[in-house]
C-alpha positions in Angstrom: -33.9 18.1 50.5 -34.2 14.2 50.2 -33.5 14.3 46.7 -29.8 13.0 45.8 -29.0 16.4 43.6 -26.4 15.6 40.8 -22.7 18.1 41.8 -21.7 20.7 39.6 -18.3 19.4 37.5 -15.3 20.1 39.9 -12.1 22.0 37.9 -8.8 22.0 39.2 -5.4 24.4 38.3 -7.8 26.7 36.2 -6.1 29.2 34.5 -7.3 32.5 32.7 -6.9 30.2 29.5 -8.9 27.6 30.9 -11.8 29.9 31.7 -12.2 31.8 28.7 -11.7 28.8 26.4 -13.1 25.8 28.2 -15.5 26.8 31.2 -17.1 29.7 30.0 -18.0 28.7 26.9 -20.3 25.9 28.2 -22.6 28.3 30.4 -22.9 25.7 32.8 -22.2 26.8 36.7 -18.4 25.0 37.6 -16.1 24.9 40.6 -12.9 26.5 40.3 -11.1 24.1 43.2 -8.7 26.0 45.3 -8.5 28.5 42.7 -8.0 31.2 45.4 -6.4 29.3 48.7 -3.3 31.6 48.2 -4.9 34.1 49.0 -3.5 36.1 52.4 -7.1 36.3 54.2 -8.2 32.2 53.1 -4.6 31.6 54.7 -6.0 33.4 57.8 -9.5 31.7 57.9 -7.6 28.5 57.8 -6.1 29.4 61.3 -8.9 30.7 63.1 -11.9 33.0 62.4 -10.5 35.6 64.9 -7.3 35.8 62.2 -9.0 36.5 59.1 -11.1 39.0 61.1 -8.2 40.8 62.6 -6.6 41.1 59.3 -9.3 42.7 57.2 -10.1 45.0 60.4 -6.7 46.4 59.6 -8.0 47.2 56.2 -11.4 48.5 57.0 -11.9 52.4 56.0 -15.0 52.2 58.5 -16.9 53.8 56.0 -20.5 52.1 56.6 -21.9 48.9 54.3 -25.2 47.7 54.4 -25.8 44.8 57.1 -29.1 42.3 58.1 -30.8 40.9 60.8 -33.2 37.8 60.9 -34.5 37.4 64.8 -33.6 33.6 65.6 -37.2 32.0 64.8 -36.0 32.7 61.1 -33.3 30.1 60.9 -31.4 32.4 58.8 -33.2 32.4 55.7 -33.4 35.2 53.9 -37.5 35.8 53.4 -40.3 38.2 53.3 -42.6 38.7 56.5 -46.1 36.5 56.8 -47.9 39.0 54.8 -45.5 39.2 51.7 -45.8 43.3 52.1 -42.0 43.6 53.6 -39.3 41.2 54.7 -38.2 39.1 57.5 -35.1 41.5 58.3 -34.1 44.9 59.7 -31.3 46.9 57.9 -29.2 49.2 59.3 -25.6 50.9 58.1 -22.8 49.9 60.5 -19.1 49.5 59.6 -17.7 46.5 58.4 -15.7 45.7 61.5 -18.6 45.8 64.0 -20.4 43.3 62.2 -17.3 40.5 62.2 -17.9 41.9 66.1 -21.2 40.8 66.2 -21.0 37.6 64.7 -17.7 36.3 66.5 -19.8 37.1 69.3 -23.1 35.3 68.4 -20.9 32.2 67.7 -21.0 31.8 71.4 -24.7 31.4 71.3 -26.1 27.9 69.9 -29.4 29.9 68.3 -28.1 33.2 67.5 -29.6 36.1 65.1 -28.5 36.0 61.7 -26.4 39.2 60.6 -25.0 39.4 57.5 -23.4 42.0 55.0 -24.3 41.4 51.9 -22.5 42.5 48.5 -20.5 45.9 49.9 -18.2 47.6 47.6 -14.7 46.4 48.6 -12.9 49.2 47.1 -15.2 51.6 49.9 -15.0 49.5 52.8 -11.8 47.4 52.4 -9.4 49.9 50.6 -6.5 48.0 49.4 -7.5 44.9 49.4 -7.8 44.1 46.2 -3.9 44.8 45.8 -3.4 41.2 47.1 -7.0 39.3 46.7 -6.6 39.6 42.8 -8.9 36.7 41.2 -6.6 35.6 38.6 -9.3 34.0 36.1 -10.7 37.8 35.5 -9.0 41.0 34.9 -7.7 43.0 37.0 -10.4 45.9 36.4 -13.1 43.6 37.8 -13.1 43.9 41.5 -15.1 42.3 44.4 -18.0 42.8 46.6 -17.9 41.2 50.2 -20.6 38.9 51.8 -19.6 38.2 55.4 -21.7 36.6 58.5 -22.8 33.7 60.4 -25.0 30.8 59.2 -27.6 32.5 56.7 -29.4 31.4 53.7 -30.1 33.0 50.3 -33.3 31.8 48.4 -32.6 31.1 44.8 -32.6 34.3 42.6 -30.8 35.3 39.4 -28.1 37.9 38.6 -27.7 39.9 35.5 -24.4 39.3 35.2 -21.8 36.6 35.4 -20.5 35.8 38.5 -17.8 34.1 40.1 -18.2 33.8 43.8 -14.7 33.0 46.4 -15.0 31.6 49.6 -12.6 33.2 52.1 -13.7 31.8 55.3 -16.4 29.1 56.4 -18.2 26.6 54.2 -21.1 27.0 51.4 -23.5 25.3 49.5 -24.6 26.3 46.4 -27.6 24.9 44.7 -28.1 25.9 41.3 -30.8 25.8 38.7 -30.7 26.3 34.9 -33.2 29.7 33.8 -36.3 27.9 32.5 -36.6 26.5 35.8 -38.4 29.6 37.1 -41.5 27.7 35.9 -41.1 25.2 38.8 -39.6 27.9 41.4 -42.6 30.0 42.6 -41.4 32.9 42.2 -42.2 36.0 44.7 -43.2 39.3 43.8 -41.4 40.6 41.0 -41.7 44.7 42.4 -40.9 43.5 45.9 -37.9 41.5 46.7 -35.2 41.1 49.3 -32.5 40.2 47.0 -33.0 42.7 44.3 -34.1 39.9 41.6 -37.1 37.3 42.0 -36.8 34.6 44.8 -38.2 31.5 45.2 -40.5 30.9 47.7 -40.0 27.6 48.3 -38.2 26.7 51.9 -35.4 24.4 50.4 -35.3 22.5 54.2 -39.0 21.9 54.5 -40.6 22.3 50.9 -44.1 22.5 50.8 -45.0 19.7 48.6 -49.0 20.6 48.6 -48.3 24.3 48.2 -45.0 23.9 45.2 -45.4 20.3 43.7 -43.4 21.2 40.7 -40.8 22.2 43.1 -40.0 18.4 42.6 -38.9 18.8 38.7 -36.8 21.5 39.4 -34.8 19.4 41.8 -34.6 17.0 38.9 -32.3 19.2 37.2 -30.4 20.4 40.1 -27.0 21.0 40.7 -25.0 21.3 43.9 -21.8 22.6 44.9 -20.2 22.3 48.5 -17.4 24.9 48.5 -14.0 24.9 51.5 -12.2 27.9 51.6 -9.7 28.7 49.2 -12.4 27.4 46.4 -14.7 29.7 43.7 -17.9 28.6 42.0 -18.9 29.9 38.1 -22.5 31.2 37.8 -23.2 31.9 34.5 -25.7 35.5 34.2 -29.5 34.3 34.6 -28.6 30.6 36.7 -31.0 30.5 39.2 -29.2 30.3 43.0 -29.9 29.3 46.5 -27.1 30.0 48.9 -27.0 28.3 52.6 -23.7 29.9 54.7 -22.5 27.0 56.8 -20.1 28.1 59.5 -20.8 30.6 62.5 -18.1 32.8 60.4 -18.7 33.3 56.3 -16.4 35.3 54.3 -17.0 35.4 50.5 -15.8 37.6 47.5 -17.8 37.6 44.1 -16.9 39.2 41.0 -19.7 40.2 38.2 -19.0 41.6 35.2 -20.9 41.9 31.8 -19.7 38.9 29.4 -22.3 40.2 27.3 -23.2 43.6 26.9 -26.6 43.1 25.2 -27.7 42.5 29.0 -27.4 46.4 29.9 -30.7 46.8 27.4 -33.2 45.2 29.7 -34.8 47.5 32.6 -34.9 43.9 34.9 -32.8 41.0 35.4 -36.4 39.2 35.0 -37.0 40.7 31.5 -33.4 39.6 30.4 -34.7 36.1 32.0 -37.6 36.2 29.6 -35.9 37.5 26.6 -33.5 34.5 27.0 -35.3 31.9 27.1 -37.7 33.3 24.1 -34.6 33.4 22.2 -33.5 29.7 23.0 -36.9 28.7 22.0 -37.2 30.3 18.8 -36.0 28.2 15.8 -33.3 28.8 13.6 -34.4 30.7 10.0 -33.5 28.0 7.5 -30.8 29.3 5.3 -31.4 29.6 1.5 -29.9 27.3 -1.2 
C-alpha cells in the first residue's frame, strides 16, 4: 500500500482499570504494548521458534483442530478461487502439533505453502494452558482461541464480538478500518465466505485501482498496528480487519467476548454491521421542555 496509513494509539502498563475505564470506552482499535511478554510461551518464542513449539507440544491433547493450505502461487492470502464459487484453500483436521511440524519445516523453503490453524478452542487442543497464559485485562472466564502458522494473510472482515488479539511468536500487522467503511471495501459474497463474515476483495499488496477506486478513501481513514511478541491489539466488535502474519513461525491468542449482549439478536455479524451504523445515523429525539 503506498499510502502512509496513520498507527493505531500505542498503550503501555494497561491494567484491567485502564481498559474498562479508559480504552474501551472509546471504541477505537488500541495496542496494549507488552501487555502479555510475561507470558511462559512469548518467553519461548523470544528464544527460538523450535522453543515455543516444543513447549506447547507438551500441552497438546492431539485432539484434531482445523488447519489450511494455500498452494505457493497464493502468497498466503487468504481468498476465494477465480470463479468466487469456493476458496483458494484445502482444509483438513490434523492435530495441533503436526502443523507447528509442518511449518518449522516449510521455513526451510524460500516459497513455501501457507498452513495455518486458524481460531481452535484452546481448552480442546491445548488443555491447561490457560492456567498460565491468563490475559489479565479480561476475566478469567474468557479464554483463547489459537491462530498459528507461517506467513499468511487475512483479508479484512468483521467479528461480532470484541476482540483482543496476543501475539506469542512472530510479527503482525494489523490494518484496521472503522464499520462504515464497508462502503469502500468491496465486499464478497455475504452466503459464501472463507472467514465466516464478509471480506474484502481488494488485494491490500496490489489493489486494483480500476476495479476498487474507492478502495483509496478507505485507506484515508486507516489505521495500522505492527505488533512484537509479548504485545495485544483492541478490536472493538464490527472494526473491519486485514491481518498479514510476518514471520515463517506465527503464534497468536485472541479473546472475544460479548461487551454487549444486544449483539446475540442478529442472525449475522453483517446485519449487526447494518443495524449499527443505522443507529449511529439516526438523530437524537429532541427532548421536551
Amino acid at each position: 500500500m503506498a499510502h502512509a496509513l496513520q498507527t493505531v494509539r500505542r498503550w503501555h502498563d494497561v491494567t484491567p482499570a485502564v481498559f474498562a475505564q479508559e480504552i474501551a470506552p472509546q471504541y477505537q482499535p488500541a495496542v496494549l504494548c507488552g501487555v502479555v511478554r510475561h507470558w511462559p510461551a512469548v518467553q519461548l518464542a523470544l528464544q527460538s521458534d523450535h522453543a515455543v513449539c516444543h513447549y506447547l507440544h507438551a500441552l497438546d491433547s492431539g485432539k484434531p483442530v482445523e488447519a489450511i493450505m494455500t498452494p505457493p502461487q497464493e502468497r498466503g492470502r487468504i481468498f476465494y478461487n477465480s470463479t468466487q464459487t469456493g476458496f483458494n484453500f484445502l482444509r483438513n483436521q490434523v492435530p495441533l502439533t503436526k502443523v507447528m511440524e509442518q511449518v518449522l519445516r516449510y521455513a526451510q523453503f524460500d516459497t513455501p505453502p501457507a498452513v495455518a490453524v486458524q481460531s481452535a478452542w484452546v481448552p480442546d487442543c491445548l488443555p491447561g494452558l490457560h492456567a498460565t497464559h491468563h490475559l489479565p485485562v479480561l476475566p478469567p472466564t474468557v479464554q483463547a482461541r489459537i491462530w498459528l502458522g507461517n506467513r499468511i494473510t487475512t483479508p479484512a472482515h468483521i467479528d461480532g464480538s470484541d476482540n483482543i488479539a496476543c501475539v506469542v511468536s512472530g510479527k503482525r500487522r494489523f490494518t484496521l478500518f472503522p464499520p462504515a467503511q464497508y462502503r469502500n471495501l468491496y465486499l464478497g459474497p455475504l452466503d459464501l465466505t472463507p472467514t465466516g463474515s464478509p471480506i474484502s476483495l481488494v488485494d491490500f499488496d496490489q489493489p486494483d485501482w480500476e476495479r476498487f477506486p474507492l478502495f483509496a478513501q478507505a485507506l484515508e481513514s486507516a489505521l495500522v498496528a505492527d505488533l512484537e511478541p509479548g504485545d495485544a491489539i483492541y478490536i472493538p466488535t464490527l472494526w473491519w480487519h486485514h491481518v498479514r502474519s510476518l514471520s515463517p513461525l506465527n503464534i497468536l491468542l485472541n479473546y472475544w467476548w460479548q461487551a454487549d449482549p444486544a449483539q446475540a439478536q442478529f442472525a449475522s455479524v453483517f446485519d449487526a454491521l447494518l443495524h449499527k451504523l443505522q443507529v449511529a445515523d439516526t438523530p437524537a429525539t429532541p427532548s421536551s421542555p
